[in-house]
C-alpha positions in Angstrom: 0.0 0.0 0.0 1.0 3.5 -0.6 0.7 6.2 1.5 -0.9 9.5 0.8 2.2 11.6 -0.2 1.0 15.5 -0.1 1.3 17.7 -3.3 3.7 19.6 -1.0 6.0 16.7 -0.2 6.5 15.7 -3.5 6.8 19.2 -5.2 10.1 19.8 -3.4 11.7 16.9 -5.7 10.3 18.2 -8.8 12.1 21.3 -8.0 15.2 19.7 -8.3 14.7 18.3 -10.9 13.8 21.6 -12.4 16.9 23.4 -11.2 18.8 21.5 -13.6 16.3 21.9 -16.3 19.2 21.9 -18.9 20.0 18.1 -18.4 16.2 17.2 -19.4 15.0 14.9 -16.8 11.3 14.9 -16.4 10.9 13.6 -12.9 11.9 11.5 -10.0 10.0 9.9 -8.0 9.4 7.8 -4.8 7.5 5.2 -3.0 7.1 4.9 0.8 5.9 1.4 2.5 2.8 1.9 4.5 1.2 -0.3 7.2 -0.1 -3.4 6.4 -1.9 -5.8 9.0 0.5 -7.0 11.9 -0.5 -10.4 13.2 0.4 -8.8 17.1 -1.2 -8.9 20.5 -2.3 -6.0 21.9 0.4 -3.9 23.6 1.3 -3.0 27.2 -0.2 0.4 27.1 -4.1 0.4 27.0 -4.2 1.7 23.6 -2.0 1.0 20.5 -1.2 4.2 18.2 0.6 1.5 15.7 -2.9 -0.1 14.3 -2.8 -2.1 11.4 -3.7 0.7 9.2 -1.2 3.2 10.3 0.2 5.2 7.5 3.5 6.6 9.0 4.0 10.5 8.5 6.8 11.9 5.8 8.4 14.7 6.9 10.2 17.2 4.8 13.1 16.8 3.3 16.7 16.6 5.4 18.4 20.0 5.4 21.1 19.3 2.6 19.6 16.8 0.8 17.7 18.8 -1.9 21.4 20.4 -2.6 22.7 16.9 -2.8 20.1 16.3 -5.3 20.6 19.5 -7.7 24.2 19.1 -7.8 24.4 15.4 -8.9 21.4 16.2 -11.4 24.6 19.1 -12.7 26.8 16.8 -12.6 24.8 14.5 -15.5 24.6 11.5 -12.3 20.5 11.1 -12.7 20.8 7.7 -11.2 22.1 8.8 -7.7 20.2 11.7 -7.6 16.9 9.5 -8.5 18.4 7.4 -5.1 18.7 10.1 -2.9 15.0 11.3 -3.7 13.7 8.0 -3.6 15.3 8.0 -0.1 13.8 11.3 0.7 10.7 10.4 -0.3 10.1 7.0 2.5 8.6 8.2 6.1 11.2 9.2 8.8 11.3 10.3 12.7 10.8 14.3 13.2 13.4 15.3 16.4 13.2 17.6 19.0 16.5 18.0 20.1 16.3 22.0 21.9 14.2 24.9 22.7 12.1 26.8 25.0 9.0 24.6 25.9 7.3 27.6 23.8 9.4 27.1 20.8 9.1 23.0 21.4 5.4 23.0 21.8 4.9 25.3 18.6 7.3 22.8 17.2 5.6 19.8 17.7 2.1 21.3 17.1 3.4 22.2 13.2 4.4 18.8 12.6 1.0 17.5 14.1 -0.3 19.8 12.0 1.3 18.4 8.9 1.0 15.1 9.9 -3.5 15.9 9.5 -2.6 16.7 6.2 -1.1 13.8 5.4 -3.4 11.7 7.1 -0.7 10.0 8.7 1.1 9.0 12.6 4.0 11.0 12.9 7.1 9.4 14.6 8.3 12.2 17.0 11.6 12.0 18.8 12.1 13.6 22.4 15.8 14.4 22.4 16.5 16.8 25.4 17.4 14.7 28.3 19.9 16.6 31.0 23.5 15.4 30.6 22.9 13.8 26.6 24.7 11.8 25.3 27.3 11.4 28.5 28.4 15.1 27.4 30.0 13.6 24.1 28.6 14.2 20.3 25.1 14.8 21.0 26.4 17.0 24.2 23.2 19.2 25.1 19.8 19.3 26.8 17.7 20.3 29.4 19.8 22.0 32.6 18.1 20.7 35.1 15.4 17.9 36.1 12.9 20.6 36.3 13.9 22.2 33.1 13.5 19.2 31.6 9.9 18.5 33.2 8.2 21.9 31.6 9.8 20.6 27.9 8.2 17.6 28.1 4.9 19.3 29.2 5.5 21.4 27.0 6.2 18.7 23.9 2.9 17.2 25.2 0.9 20.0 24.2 2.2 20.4 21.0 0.9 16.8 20.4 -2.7 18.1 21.9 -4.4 14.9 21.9 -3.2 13.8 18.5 -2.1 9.9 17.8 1.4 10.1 17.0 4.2 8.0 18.2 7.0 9.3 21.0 10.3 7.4 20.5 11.4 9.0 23.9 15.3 9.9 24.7 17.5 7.6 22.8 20.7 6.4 24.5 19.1 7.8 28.2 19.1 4.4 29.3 22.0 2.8 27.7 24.2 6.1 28.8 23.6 6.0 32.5 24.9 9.2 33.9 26.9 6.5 36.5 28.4 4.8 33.3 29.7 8.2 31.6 33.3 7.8 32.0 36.1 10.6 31.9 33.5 12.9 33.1 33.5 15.1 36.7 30.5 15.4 39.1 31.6 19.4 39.1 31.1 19.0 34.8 28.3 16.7 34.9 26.3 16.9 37.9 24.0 14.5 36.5 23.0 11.4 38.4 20.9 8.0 37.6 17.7 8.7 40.2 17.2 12.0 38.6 17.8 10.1 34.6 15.0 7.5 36.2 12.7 10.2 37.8 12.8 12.4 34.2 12.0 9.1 31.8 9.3 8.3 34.5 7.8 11.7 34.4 7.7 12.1 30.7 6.0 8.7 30.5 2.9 9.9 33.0 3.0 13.2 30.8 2.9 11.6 27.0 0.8 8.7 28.0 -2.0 10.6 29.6 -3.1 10.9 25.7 -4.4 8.1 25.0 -3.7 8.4 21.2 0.3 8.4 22.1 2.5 5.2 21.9 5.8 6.0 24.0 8.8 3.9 23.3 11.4 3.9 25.7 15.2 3.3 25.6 16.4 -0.4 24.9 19.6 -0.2 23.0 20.7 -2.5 20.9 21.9 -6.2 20.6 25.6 -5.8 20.6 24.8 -3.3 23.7 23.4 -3.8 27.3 22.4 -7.0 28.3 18.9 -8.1 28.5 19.0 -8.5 32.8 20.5 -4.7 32.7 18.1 -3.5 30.0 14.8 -5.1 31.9 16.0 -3.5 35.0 16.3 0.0 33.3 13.4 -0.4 32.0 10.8 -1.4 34.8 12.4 1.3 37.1 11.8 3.8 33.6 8.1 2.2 33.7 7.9 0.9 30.8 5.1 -1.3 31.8 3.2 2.5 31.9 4.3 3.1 28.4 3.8 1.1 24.6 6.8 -0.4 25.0 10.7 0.3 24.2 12.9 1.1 21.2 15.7 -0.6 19.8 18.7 0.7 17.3 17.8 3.6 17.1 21.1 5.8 15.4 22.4 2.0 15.5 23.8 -0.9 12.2 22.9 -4.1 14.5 21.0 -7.1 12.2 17.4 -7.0 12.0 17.1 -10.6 13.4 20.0 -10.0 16.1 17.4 -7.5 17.3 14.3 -9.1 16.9 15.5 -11.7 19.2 17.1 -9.0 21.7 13.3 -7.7 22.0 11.5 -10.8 22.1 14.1 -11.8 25.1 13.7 -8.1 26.7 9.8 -9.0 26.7 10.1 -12.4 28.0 12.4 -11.5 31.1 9.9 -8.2 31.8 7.2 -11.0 32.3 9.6 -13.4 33.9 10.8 -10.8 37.2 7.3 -9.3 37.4 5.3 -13.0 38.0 5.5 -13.8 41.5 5.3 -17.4 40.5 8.0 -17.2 38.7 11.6 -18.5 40.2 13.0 -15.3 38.5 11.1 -12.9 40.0 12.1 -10.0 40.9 15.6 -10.7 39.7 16.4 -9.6 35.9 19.8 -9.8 36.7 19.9 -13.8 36.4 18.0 -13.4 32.9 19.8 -15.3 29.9 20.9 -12.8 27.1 23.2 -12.0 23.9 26.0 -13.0 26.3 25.1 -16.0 27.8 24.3 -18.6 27.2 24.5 -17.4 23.5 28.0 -15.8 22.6 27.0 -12.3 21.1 29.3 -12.2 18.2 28.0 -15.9 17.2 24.6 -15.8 16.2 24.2 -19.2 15.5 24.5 -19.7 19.2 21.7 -17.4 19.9 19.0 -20.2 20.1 20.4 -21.6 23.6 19.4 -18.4 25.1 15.8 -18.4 23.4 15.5 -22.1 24.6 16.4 -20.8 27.9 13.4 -18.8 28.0 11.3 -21.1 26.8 12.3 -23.9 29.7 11.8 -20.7 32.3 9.0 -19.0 31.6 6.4 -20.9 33.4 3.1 -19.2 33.7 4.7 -15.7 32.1 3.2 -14.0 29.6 5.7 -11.4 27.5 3.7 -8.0 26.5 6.0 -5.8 26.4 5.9 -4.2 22.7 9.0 -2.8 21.2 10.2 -0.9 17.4 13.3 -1.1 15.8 15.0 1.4 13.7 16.1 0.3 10.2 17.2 3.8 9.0 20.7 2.1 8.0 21.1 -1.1 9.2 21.0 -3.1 5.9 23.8 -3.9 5.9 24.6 -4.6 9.9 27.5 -3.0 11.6 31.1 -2.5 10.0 33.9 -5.0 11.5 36.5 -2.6 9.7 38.3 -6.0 9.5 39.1 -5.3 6.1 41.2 -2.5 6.8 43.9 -4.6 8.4 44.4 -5.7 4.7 46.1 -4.6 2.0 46.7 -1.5 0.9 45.7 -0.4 4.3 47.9 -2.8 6.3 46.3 -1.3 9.7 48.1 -2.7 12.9 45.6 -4.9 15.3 45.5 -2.0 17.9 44.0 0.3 15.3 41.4 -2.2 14.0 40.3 -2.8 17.7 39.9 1.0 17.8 38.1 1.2 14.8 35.6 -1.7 15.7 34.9 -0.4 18.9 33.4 3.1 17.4 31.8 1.5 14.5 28.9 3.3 15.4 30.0 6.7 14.2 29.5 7.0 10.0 30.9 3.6 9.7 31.7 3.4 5.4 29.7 0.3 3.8 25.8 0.9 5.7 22.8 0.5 3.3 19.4 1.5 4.3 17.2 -1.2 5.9 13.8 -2.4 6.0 11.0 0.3 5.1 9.2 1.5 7.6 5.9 -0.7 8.1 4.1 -1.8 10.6 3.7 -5.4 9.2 6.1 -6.9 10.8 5.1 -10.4 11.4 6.2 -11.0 14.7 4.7 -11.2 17.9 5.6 -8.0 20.2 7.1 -6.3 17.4 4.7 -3.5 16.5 6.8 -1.8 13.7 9.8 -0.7 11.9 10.3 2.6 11.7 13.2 5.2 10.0 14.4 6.7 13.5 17.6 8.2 12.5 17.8 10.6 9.5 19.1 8.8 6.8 22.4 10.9 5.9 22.6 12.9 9.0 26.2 12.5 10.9 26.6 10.4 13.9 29.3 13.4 14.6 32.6 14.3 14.0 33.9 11.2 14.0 37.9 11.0 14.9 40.8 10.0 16.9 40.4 12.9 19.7 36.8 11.3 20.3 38.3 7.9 20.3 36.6 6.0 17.6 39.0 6.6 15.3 43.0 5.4 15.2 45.2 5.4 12.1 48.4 4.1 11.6 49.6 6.9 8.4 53.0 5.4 8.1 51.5 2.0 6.7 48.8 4.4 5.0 48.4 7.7 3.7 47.0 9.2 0.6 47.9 13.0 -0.7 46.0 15.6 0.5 45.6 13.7 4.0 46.9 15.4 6.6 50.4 15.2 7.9 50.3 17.3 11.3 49.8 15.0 14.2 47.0 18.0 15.5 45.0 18.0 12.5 45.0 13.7 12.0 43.3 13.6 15.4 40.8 15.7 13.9 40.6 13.5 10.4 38.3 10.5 9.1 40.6 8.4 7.6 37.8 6.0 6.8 36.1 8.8 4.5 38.9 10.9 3.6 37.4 13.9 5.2 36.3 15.8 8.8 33.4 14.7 9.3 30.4 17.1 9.9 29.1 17.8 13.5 26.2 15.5 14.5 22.6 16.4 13.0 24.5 17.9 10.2 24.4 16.6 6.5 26.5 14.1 5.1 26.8 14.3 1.7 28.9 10.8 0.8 27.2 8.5 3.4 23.9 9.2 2.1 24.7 8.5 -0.9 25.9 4.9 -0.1 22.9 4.4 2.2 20.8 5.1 -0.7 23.1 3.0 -3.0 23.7 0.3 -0.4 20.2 0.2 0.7 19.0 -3.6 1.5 16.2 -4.4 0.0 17.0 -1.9 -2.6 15.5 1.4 -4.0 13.4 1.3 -6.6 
């Protein structure tokens, strides 16, 4: 099924088009996959915003990726410029990221507003938690716990009783404020009662509509384990709220993270039966880790045996969504960069591995966001991250980056030991800041993209 794509939306492609009138292309266009029926129990919230016939919202198009557009159309490379349109044109997360709570509720309401137009459920991202991002890439947010209280009432009303979907703080409960290392309580007077107390609040406040589904943090499958993420997660009350999110700015497997979810579910149902011998106590849950090994997924059935011998009278319904922005092509080993003509040392391909996360080269777009997903608990998969925005500035002074230039250089690459800590040797380039377009990776998302693009 197709969605209804507004005049509006589509015009703005056209327009490329136009603006390179001299190369005579007529048009290009895109298709978006809408919600189909989901075979799925009903959810842990009272009432599920992701209904079989959901149409998910398309926002407008990235900051930069119009410009991408007209300058490959100049440069005669219509193919590339049809993909990044045809990316452009499938439905994607909106995020709220900063503001006033007047500037975020006027915000909010203007993509509600545009979202009635469309006849479709926006995906809205709450992105303002104090002490972000453990102070790193995506440093910012609220000051305080009470700052951050009037945003989130104040992102509520912009929603006013609309459906819409709330994928709330990514990372807030992966990045503990107790697990950000390298940082001082006199820089980062943030603590984990006051991260637990702000998830909690936003919860009561988004879910006292009942026509919002809010998703909380889960990570990701190569990430916290499943005892550490159930734990997080019931103090978050996430038994108040649709469910949680998983991969969200994230390259992990589709069916690595289906299984991470289903497990999350089943150990939410285990520790809160009373009958059950695990209850109360997530921290004895199997996971990625054990008894599966997490970089074998063949092993990955002992732990989902595990819970089918232990779950006793438990019933998982805890729903979760999983972003498949870029993760076609799962994460980057950078393994092949210890090979020729690289030649990298081990040292710097442990380095690299670890921060495969940030703009790793080689990710494709994933799955279409649908909400026919097939699989119990599983209410959708949605575009969370931008397609083609940065993960950040990606480099050796942030330490996800290491380089060895005496086995490998190329001219033009920098030669000052200041300004390589500051370079991507993986793209040639310094990367843009986080949020900020990114020309080249785009354009292998869209050229990568798994399935592909029309």
């Amino acid at each position: 099924m197709r969605p209804h794509l507004s005049r509006r939306r589509l015009r703005w492609a056209s327009a490329a088009v136009a603006a390179s009138a001299a190369l005579a292309v007529g048009s290009v266009t895109g298709i978006s996959s809408a919600a189909a029926s989901p075979a799925t129990p009903a959810g842990a919230a009272a009432t599920r915003t992701i209904s079989p016939d959901t149409r998910f919202f398309l926002p407008p198009p990235s900051s930069g990726a119009p410009q991408q557009i007209v300058s490959l159309l100049k440069a005669h490379d219509l193919k590339d410029a049809a993909l990044i349109a045809e990316m452009e044109a499938i439905p994607r997360a909106v995020w709220f990221t900063s503001g006033t709570p007047a500037q975020v509720t006027q915000q909010v309401r203007q993509t509600m507003a545009e979202a009635t137009i469309e006849r479709a459920v926006p995906v809205l991202v709450a992105y303002d938690i104090p002490g972000r991002d453990c102070a790193q890439y995506s440093a910012g947010g609220a000051l305080d716990q009470s700052a951050y209280e009037a945003w989130i009432d104040a992102f509520a009303a912009g929603i006013g009783g609309g459906k819409a979907v709330v994928i709330l703080e990514p990372d807030a409960l992966g990045n503990m404020p107790s697990g950000c290392g390298g940082v001082t309580p006199a820089d980062y007077p943030f603590t984990d009662a006051e991260r637990i107390a702000e998830i909690q609040y936003a919860v009561s406040a988004l879910e006292a509509d009942p026509s919002v589904s809010v998703y909380l943090d889960g990570t990701h499958s190569a990430w916290q384990s499943v005892g550490t993420m159930t734990q997080r997660l019931l103090e978050a009350n996430v038994q108040n709220a649709q469910g949680f999110f998983l991969n969200v700015s994230n390259y992990q497997p589709t069916p690595n993270l289906i299984d991470y979810g289903t497990w999350i579910s089943d150990c939410i149902a285990m520790v809160t039966d009373p009958s059950n011998p695990f209850y109360n106590n997530p921290g004895s849950c199997a996971s990625q880790y054990y008894p599966a090994t997490e970089s074998d997924f063949s092993t990955w059935g002992l732990t989902t045996a595990w819970y089918a011998q232990n779950m006793g009278n438990a019933v998982a319904s805890t729903h979760f969504v999983i972003d498949t922005s870029r993760n076609g092509d799962g994460p980057n080993s950078m393994t092949q960069y210890a090979n020729a003509p690289y030649d990298q040392p081990a040292s710097v391909i442990g380095t690299l591995a670890g921060g495969n996360w940030c703009n790793p080269p080689d990710s494709g777009l994933g799955l279409k966001p649908t909400a026919s997903t097939g699989v119990p608990l599983l209410d959708a998969y949605l575009w969370v991250k931008t397609p083609g925005q940065s993960d950040g500035q990606c480099d050796a002074a942030g330490g996800v980056r290491a380089w060895d230039y005496a086995d490998y250089t190329q001219p033009g690459w920098p030669t000052d030991t200041a300004d390589q800590q500051l370079f991507d040797p993986l793209w040639g380039i310094d990367d843009p800041a986080a949020g900020a377009w990114f020309p080249q990776q785009a354009l292998q998302l869209a050229q990568d993209a798994n399935p592909s693009l029309p």
